[in-house]
Each structure stands twice: as C-alpha cells, then as structure tokens.
C-alpha positions as MATLAB code, in Angstrom:
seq = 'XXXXXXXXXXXXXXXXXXXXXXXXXXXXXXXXXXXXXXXXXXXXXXXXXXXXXXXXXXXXXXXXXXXXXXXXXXX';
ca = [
     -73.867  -32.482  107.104;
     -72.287  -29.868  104.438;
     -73.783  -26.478  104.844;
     -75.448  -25.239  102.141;
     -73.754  -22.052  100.630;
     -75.424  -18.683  101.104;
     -75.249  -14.974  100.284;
     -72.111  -13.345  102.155;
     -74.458   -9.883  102.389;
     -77.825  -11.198  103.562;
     -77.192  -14.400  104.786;
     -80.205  -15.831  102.319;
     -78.933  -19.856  101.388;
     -79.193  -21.059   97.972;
     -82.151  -22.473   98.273;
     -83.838  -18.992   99.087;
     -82.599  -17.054   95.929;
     -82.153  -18.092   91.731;
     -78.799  -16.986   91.461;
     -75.904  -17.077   94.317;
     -72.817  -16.468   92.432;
     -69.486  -17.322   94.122;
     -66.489  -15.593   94.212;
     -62.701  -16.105   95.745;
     -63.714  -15.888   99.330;
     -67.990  -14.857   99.043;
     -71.044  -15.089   97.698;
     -73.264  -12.859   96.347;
     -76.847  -13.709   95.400;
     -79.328  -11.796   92.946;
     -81.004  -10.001   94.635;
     -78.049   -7.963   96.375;
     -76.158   -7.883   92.908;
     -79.941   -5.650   92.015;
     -79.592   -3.746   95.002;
     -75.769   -3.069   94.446;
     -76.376   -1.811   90.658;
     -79.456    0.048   91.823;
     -76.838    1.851   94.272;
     -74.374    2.117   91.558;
     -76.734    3.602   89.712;
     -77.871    6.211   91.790;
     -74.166    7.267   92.569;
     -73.134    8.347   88.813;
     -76.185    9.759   88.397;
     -75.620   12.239   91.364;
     -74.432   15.411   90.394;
     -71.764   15.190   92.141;
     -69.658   12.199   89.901;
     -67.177   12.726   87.652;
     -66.684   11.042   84.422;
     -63.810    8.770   86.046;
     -65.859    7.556   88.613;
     -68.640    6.845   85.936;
     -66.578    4.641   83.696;
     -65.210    2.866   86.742;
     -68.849    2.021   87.824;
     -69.676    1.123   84.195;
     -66.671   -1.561   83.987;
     -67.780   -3.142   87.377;
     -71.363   -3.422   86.317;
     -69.921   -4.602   82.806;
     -67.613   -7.521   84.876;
     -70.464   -8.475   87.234;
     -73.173   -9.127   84.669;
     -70.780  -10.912   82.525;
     -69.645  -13.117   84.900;
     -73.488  -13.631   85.554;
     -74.478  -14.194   82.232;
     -71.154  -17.353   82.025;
     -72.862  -18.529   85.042;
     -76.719  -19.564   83.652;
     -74.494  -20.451   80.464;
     -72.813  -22.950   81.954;
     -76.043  -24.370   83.981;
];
C-alpha cells in the first residue's frame, strides 16, 4: 500500500490539510506556508531589517503564493 504524501514540517497527510503543495524533494501544506509568511512577516517588520532583506522576503512570498495560486488552477 502507497503512502499517502504528507507535510515535510508537521508530518500532517493530505488527507488532514486543503492544500499540500509539493516541491523537488518536500512538501509543504497550508497551514505551515501561513505560519511561514506569518514569520516572514514579523521579520521585515522588525526594526532591525534592511531594505535588502525586505525585498528578498517579498520575492519568496511573491514565488510561494504563485506557485499556490497554479496549483488550485490546475485542480
């Protein structure tokens, strides 16, 4: 019997969570793609970025909810 895929960061399977996207070598379901962009988030907004480290967290966020967005397109 095939495993069913599940979330490389909390272990939840498919069946647990609406979106598990899959990558090269992991997945990654909703839930810890919120969590990740709520970190993100919170990261620029500390004083402490800079603007370089704002626009790189910008184009990651950018790239992950686009490739999330292709995925319930294609469904």
């Amino acid at each position: 019997m095939t495993q069913e895929p599940q979330c490389s960061f909390c272990n939840k399977s498919r069946l647990d969570v609406g979106l598990l996207i899959q990558g090269e070598h992991a997945y990654i379901c909703e839930d810890c793609i919120t969590l990740s962009f709520d970190i993100m988030l919170d990261e620029v907004s500390s004083e402490n970025s800079n603007i370089q480290l704002t626009m790189d967290m910008y184009n990651t966020i950018r790239r992950v909810a686009k490739k999330a967005v292709k995925i319930f397109e294609d469904k």
